[in-house]
C-alpha positions as CSV (number, residue, x, y, z in Angstrom):
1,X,22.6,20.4,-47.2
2,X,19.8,18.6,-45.1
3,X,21.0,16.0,-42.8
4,X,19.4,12.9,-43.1
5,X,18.7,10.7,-40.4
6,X,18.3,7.5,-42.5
7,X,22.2,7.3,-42.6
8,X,23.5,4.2,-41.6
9,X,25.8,3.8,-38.7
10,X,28.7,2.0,-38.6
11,X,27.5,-0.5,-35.7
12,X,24.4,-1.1,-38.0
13,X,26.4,-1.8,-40.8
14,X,28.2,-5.3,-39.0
15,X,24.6,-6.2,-38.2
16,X,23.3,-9.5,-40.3
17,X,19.3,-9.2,-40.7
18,X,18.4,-11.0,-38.1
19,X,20.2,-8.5,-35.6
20,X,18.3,-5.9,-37.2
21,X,15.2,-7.1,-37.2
22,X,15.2,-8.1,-33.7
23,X,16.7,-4.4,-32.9
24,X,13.9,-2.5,-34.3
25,X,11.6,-5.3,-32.6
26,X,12.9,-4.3,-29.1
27,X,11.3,-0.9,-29.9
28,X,8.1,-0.8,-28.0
29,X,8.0,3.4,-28.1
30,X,8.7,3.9,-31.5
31,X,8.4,2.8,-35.1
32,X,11.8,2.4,-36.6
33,X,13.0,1.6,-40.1
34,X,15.5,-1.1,-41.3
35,X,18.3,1.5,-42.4
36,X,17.5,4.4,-39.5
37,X,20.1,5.1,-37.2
38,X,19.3,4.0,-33.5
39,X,17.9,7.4,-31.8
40,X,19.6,7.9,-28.6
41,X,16.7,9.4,-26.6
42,X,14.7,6.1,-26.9
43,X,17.6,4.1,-26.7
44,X,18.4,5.7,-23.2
45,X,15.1,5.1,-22.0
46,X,14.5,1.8,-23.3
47,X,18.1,0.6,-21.3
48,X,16.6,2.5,-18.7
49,X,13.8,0.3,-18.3
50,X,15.2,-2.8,-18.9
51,X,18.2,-2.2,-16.1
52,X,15.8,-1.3,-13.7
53,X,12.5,-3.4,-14.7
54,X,12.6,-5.5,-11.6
55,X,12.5,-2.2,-9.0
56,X,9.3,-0.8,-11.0
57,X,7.0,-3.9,-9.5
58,X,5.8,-3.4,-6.2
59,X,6.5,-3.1,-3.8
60,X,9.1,-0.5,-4.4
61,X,12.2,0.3,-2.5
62,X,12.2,2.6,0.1
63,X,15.7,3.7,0.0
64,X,16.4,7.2,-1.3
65,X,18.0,7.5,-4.9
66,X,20.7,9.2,-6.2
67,X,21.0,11.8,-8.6
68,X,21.8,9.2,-11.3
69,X,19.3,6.5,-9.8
70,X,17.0,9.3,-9.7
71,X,17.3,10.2,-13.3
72,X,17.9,6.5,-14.6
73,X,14.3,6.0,-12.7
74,X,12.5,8.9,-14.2
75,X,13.8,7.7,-17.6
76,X,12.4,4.1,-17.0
77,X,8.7,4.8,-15.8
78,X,8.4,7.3,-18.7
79,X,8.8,4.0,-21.0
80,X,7.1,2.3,-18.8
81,X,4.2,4.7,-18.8
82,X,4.2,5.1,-22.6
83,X,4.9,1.5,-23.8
84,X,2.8,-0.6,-20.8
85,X,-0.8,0.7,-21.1
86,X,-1.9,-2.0,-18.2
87,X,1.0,-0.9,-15.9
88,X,0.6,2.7,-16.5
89,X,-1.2,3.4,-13.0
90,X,1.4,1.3,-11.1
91,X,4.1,3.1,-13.0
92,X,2.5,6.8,-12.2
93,X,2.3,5.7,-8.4
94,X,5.8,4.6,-8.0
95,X,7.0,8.2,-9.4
96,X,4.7,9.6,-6.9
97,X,6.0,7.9,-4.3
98,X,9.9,8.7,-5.4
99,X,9.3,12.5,-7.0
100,X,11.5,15.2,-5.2
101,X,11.8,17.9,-8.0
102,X,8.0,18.6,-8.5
103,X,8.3,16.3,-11.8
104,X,10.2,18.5,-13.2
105,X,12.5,15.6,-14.7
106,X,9.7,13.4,-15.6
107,X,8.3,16.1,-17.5
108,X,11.2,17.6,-19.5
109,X,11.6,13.6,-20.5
110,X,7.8,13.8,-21.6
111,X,8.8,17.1,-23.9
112,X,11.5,16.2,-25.4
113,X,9.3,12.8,-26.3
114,X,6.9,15.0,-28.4
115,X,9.8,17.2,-29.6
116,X,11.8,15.2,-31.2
117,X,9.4,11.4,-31.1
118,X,6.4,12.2,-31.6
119,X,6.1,11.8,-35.5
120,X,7.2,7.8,-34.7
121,X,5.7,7.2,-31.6
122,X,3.4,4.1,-31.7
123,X,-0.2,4.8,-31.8
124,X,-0.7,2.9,-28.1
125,X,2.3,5.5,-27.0
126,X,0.4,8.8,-28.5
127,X,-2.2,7.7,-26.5
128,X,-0.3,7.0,-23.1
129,X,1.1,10.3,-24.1
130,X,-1.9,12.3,-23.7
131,X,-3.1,10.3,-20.1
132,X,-0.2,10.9,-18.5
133,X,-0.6,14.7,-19.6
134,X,-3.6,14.9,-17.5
135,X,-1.9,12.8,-14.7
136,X,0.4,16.0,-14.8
137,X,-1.7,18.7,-15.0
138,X,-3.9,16.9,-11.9
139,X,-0.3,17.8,-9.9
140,X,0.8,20.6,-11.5
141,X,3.9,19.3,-12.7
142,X,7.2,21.8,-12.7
143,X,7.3,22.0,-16.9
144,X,3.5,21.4,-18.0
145,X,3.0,24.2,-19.6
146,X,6.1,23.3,-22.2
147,X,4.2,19.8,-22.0
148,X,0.9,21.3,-23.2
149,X,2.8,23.5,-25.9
150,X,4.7,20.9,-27.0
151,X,1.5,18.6,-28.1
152,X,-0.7,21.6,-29.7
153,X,2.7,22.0,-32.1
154,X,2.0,18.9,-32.8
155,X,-1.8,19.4,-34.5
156,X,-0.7,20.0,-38.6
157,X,-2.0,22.3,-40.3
158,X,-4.3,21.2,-43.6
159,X,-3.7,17.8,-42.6
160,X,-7.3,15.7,-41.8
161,X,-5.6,12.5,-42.0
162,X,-6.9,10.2,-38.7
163,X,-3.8,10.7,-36.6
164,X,-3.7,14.5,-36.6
165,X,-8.0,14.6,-36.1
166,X,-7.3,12.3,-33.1
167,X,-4.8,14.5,-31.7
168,X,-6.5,17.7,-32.5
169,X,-9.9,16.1,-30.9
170,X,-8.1,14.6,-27.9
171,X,-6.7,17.9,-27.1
172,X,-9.2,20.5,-26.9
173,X,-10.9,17.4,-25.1
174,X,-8.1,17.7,-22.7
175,X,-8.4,21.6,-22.4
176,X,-12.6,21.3,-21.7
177,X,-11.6,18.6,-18.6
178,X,-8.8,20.2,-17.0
179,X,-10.7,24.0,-17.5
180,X,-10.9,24.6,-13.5
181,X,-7.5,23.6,-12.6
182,X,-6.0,25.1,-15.6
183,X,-7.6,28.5,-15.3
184,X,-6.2,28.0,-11.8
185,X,-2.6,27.2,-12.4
186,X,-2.1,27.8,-16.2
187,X,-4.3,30.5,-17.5
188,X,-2.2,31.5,-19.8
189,X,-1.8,27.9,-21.6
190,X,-5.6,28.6,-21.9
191,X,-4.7,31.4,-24.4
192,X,-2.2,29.1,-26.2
193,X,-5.2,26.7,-26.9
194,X,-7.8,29.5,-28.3
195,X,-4.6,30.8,-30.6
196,X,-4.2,27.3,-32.0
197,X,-8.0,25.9,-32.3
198,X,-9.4,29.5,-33.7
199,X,-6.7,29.1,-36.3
200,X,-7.7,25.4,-36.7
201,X,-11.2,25.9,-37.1
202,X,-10.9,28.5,-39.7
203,X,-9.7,25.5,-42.1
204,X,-11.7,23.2,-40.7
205,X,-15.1,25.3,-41.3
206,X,-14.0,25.6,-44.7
207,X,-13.5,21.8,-45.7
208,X,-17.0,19.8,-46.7
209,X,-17.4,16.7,-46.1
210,X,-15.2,15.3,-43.9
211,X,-17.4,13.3,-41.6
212,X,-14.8,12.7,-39.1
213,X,-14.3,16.9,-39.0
214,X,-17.3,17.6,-37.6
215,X,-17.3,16.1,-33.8
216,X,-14.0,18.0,-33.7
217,X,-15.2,21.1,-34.9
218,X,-18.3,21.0,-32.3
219,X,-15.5,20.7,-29.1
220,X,-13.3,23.5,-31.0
221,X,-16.4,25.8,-31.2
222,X,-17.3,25.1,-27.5
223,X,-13.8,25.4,-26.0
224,X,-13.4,28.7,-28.3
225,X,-16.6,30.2,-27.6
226,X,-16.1,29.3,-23.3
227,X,-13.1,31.7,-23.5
228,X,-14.8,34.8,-24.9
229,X,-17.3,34.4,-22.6
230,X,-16.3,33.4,-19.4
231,X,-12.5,34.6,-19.6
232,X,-12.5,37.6,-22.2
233,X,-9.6,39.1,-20.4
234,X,-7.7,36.0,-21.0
235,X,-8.3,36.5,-24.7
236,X,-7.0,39.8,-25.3
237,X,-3.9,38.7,-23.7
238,X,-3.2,37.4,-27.4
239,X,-3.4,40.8,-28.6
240,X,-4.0,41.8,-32.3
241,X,-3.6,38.9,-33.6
242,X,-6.8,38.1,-32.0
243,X,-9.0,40.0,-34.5
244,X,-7.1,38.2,-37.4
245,X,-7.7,34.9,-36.5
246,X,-11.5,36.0,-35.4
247,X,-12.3,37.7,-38.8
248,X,-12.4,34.0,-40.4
249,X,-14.7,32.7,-38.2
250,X,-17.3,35.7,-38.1
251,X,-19.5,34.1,-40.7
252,X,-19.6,30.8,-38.8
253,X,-23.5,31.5,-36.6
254,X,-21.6,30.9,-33.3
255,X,-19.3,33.4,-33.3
256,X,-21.4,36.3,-34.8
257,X,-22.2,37.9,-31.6
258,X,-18.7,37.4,-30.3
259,X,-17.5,39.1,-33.8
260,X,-19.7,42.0,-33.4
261,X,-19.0,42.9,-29.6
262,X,-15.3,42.9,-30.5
263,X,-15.5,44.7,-32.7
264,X,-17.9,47.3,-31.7
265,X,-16.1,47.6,-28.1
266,X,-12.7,46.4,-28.0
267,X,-10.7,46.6,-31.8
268,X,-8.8,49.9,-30.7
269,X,-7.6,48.6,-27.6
270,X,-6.6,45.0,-29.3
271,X,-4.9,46.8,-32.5
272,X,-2.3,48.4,-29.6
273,X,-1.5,45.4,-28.1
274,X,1.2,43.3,-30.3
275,X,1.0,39.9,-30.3
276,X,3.6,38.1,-28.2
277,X,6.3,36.1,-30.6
278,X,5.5,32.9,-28.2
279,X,2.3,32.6,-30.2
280,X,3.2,31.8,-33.4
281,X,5.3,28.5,-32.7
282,X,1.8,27.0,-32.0
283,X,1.4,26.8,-35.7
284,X,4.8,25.3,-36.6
285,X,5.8,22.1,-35.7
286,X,9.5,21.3,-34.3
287,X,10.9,19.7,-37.5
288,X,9.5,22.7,-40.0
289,X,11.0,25.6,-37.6
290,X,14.7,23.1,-37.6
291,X,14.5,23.6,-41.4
292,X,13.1,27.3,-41.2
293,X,16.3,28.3,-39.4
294,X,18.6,26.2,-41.1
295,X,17.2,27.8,-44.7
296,X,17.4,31.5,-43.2
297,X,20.4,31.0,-41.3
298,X,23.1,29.1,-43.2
299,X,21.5,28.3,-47.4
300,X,23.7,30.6,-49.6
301,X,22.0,32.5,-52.4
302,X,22.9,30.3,-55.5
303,X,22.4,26.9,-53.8
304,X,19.2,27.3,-52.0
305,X,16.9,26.0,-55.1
306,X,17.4,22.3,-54.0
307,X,16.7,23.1,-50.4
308,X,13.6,25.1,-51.6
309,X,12.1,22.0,-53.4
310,X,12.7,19.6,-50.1
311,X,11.0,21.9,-47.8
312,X,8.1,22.1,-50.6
313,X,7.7,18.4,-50.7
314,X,8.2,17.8,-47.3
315,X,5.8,19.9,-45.9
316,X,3.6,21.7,-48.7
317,X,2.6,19.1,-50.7
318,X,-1.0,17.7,-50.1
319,X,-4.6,18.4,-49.7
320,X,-5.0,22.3,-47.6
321,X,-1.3,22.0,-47.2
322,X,-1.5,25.9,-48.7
323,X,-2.9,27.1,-45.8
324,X,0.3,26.6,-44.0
325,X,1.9,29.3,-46.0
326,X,-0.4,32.1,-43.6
327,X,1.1,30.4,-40.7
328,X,4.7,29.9,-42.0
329,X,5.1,33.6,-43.4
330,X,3.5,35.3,-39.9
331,X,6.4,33.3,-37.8
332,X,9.4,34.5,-40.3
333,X,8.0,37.9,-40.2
334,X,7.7,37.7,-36.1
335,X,9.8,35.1,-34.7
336,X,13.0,34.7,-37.3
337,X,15.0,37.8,-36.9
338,X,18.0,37.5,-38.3
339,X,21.8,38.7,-36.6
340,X,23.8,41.8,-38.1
341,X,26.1,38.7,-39.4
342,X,23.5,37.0,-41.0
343,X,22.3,40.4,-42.7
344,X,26.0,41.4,-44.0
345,X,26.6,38.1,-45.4
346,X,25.0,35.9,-48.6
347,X,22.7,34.1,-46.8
348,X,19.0,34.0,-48.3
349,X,17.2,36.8,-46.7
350,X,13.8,36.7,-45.5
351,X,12.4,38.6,-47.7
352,X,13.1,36.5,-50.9
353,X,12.0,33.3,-49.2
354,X,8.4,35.3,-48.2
355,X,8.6,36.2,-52.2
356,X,8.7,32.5,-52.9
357,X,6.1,31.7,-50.4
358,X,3.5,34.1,-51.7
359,X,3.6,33.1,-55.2
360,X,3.2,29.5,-54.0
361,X,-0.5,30.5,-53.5
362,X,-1.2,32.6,-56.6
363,X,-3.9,30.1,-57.4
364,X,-6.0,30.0,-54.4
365,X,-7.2,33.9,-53.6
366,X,-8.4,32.9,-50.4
367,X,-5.3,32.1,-49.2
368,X,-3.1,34.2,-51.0
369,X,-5.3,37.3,-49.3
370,X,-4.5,35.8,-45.9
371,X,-0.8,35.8,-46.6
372,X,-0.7,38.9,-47.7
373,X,-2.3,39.8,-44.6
374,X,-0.1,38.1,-42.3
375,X,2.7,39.9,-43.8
376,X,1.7,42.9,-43.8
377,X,-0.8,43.0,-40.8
378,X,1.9,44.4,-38.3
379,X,2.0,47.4,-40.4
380,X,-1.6,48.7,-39.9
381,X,-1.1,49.4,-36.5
382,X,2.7,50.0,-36.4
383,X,3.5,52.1,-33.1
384,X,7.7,52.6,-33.2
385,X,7.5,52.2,-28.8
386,X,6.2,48.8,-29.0
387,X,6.8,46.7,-32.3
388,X,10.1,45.6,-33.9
389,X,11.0,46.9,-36.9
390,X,12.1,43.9,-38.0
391,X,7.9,42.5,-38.4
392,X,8.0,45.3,-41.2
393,X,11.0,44.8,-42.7
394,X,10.5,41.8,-44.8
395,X,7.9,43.1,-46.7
396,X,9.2,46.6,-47.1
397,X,12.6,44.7,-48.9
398,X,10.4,42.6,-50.9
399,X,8.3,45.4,-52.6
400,X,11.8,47.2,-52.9
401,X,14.3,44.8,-54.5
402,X,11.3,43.6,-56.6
403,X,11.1,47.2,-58.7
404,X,13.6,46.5,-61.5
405,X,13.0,43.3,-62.9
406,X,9.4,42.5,-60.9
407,X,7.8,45.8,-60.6
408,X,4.1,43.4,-61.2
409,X,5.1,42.2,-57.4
410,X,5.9,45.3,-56.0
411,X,2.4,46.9,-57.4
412,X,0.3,44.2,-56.2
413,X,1.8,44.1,-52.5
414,X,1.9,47.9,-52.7
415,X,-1.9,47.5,-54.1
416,X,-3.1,45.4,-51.3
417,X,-1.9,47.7,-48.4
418,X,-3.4,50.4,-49.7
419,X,-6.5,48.8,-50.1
420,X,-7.1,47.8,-46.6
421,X,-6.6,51.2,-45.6
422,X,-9.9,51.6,-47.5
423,X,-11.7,48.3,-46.8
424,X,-10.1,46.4,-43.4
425,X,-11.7,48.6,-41.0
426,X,-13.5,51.4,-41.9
427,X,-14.2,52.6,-38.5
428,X,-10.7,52.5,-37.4
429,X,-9.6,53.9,-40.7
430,X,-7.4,56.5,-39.1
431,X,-5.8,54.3,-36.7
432,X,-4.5,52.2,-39.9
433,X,-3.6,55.3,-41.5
434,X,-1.3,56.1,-38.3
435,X,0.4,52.4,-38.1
436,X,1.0,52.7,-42.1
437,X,2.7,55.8,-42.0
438,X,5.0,55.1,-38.9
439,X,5.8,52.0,-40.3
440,X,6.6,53.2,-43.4
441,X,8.7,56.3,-41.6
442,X,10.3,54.2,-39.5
443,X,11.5,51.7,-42.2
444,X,13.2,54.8,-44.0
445,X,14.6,56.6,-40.3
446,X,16.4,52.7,-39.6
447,X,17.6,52.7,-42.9
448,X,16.2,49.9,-44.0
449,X,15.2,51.8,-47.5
450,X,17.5,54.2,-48.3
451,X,13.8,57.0,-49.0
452,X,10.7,56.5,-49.9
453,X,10.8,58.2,-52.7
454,X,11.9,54.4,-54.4
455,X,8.0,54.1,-54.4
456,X,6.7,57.6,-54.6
457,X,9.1,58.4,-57.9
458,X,10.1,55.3,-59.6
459,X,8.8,54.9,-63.2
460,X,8.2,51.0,-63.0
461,X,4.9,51.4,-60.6
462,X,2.0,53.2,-61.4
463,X,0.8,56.6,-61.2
464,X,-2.1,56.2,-60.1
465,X,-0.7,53.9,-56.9
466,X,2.0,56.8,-56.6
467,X,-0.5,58.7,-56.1
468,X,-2.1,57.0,-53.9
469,X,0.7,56.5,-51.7
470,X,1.4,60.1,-51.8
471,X,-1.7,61.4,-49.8
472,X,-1.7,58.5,-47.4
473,X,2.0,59.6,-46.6
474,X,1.0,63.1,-47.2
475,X,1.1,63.6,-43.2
476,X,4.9,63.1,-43.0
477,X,6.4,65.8,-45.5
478,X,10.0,66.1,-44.0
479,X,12.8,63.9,-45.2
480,X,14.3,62.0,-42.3
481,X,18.1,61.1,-42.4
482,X,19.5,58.2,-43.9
483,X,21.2,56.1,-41.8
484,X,23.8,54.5,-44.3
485,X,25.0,52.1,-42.1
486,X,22.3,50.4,-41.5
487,X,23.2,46.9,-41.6
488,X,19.3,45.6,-42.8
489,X,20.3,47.3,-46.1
490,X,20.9,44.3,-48.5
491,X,24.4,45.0,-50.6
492,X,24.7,44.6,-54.3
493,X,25.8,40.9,-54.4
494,X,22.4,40.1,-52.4
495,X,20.0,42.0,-55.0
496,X,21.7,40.5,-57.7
497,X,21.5,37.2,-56.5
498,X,17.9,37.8,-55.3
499,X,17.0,39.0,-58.8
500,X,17.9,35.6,-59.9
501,X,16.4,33.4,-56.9
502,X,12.9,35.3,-57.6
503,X,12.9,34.1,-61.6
504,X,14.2,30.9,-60.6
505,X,11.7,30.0,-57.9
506,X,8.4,32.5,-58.2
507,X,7.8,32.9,-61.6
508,X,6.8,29.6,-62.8
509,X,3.9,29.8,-60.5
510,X,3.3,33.0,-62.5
511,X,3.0,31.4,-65.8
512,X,1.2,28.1,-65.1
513,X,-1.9,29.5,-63.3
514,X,-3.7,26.1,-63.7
515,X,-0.7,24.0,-62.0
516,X,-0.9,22.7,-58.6
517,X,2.3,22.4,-56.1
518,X,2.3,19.0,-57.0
519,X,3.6,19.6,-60.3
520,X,5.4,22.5,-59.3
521,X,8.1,20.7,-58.0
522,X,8.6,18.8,-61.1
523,X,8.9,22.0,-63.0
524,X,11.0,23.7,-60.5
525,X,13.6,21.1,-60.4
526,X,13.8,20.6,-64.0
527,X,14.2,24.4,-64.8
């Protein structure tokens, strides 16, 4: 079950109102409810600052500090910094003057700020936070990379609310001022920042309308654009995920050129090259990835249908929240790999919560293509030596355990693979025809199917797919060995229970077409 931080503590509870209210009044950094417990990050910097207010006026003590003094001072002139906008130059030369650890300290204060703060920070604060940023960058601060990370994580997804269009402009701002000395110290942060704001700008282009959208989506277009052609190099460090997030932006006039020299000259190198796990954070933010984890690693089949509707409400609900799901199903594919434990035991596997996710977005085709593509888009360049069998696995489990009672799943997963062998690059068509089959021979040589002859001979699909399959296999007539222990091989008790989770929580999507997730929910929890 989801721990709540609105519980009350038992300090609170002795508190008459007037304690309270002047409590949550001493708060300069963040905004804090009535009934919230006090968080102890802001409550050790606040104390900080207050012990030590008098030594952060000038002029400032000479003496060396101690570890603790040292740390107790760091922690102060962070607050300071964030909650004093008029003192924040002062504050920034007195930590010059005292820094012995390259900042290190002042910055791992700064992360954990936007880690676990950042949703409550003050508005003044969110914009301290981003000044001091630069301050660090200007001396390449021990940490400023995790800094930079940190923040982008912090851009939502589908969300063109004034916060999050602030943020988003503010920081590809930030990338376009420090270019020089981040191509010097940082390049690859510079990657980081094309991975996000190319996946950004996708939804962006597609929303009408939105005046505030389109200053934003003029810096996005420049920053993006001053990376494929002044540090290409830099941009294939991504690696094939590159061409995926491209591909939705080769209509928009800016990037044609940029579309059609990659993909004339450099697709085959870029389809070898897997993209690095580190990646897809950027499109998660800290508290989604807490509840990804806690859903995949501890929710028991049989009592994950409540914890199912909280994450829907609490981050898919809203205008463009769908497009999310592309994001959310590439990092469980990619990032979330569960232990041999995890695997043996009753835990939801991956592979029904992706089944969930995908018919979330039966109603919008756009985006249900694109999460089928990020599912499945390791496979078309599969090469055993260099990708993880585990980015396959999901989706080979899904199409599996979905034969008996949802063979209609199976054929249309099954049906869109096969069709991008056909249609997602025709000049490469070979290549893809390689990556499926290895992928596919791999999954049955780890045991993760017990033979692929689930798909080539079972009754529920249909011939004419069968077929299909068939000759695109054709290549890899020998049977390979089982291996029965296996531990990826879901037992009985977890296709049972996953028979049930996928009529519970997919088909109502199914049949209510016209529904949105809004009403979803409501129809989710009463069934």
């Amino acid at each position: 079950m989801m721990v709540s931080s609105s519980h009350v503590s038992p300090l609170e509870s002795t508190l008459n109102p007037m304690e309270n209210r002047n409590r949550i009044a001493s708060s300069k950094l963040i905004r804090v409810s009535l009934h919230e417990v006090e968080n102890q990050l802001e409550l050790s910097l606040r104390q900080a600052f207050e012990s030590l207010e008098p030594k952060l006026r000038p002029p400032f003590s000479l003496d060396i500090p101690d570890p603790q003094e040292y740390l107790d001072l760091n922690k102060a002139i962070v607050y300071g910094v964030l909650c004093e906008p008029d003192s924040c130059k002062t504050h920034i030369k007195h930590l010059h003057a005292l820094v012995t650890d390259g900042y290190a300290l002042f910055t791992s204060l700064l992360v954990g700020i936007v880690v676990e703060l950042y949703v409550k920070l003050v508005d003044s604060a969110k914009v301290q936070l981003v000044w001091v940023t630069k301050e660090m960058i200007d001396v390449s601060s021990v940490g400023i990379e995790d800094l930079i990370v940190s923040l982008l994580r912090r851009i939502g997804t589908g969300d063109y609310g004034d916060q999050n269009v602030w943020l988003c402009s503010e920081l590809v701002g930030l990338f376009l001022e420090k270019w020089d000395c981040l191509l010097d110290d940082l390049p690859l942060v510079l990657t980081s920042a094309l991975y996000s704001f190319l996946r950004l700008l996708a939804d962006h282009c597609r929303v009408l309308g939105v005046v505030k959208l389109d200053y934003v989506k003029r810096l996005e277009i420049r920053f993006c654009v001053k990376m494929f052609r002044e540090q290409l190099h830099l941009c294939l460090k991504i690696g094939r995920d590159l061409v995926r997030l491209l591909q939705d932006l080769s209509h928009v006039s800016e990037f044609r050129e940029i579309w059609n020299d990659l993909v004339t000259n450099k697709c085959s190198e870029i389809y070898q090259s897997k993209t690095s796990s580190r990646y897809f954070f950027l499109r998660i933010a800290p508290e989604m990835e807490t509840q990804l984890r806690f859903l995949l690693g501890y929710v028991k089949l049989g009592s994950h249908k409540r914890h199912q509707i909280w994450f829907l409400k609490k981050f898919l609900l809203g205008p463009e929240k769908e497009t999310l799901l592309i994001d959310i199903v590439r990092f469980i594919c990619c990032v979330i790999h569960p232990t041999n434990e995890i695997i043996r035991s009753e835990i939801m596997p991956r592979w029904a919560i992706i089944g969930w996710l995908l018919e979330l977005c039966k109603q919008n085709h756009h985006i249900e293509r694109s999460v089928n593509l990020a599912l499945f888009y390791d496979w078309l360049f599969f090469d055993e030596r260099i990708d993880n069998i585990m980015n396959v696995e999901p989706a080979a489990l899904l199409m599996v355990w979905s034969i008996p009672q949802y063979p209609h799943i199976t054929h249309s997963l099954l049906e869109f693979l096969l069709h991008l062998v056909e249609t997602y690059d025709i000049t490469r068509r070979d290549m893809i025809v390689r990556g499926l089959t290895s992928a596919f021979r791999e999954i049955e040589r780890k045991g993760v199917i017990r033979s692929l002859d689930i798909f080539l001979t079972n009754p529920a699909l249909a011939p004419d797919l069968k077929k299909k399959l068939a000759n695109l296999l054709s290549c890899h007539q020998e049977k390979v060995p089982v291996n029965l222990h296996q531990l990826s091989v879901p037992s009985k008790h977890t296709f049972l229970s996953s028979e049930a989770n996928l009529k519970e929580c997919s088909t109502k999507m199914v049949d209510t077409p016209h529904q949105g997730l809004d009403n979803l929910v409501e129809n989710v929890a009463k069934h």
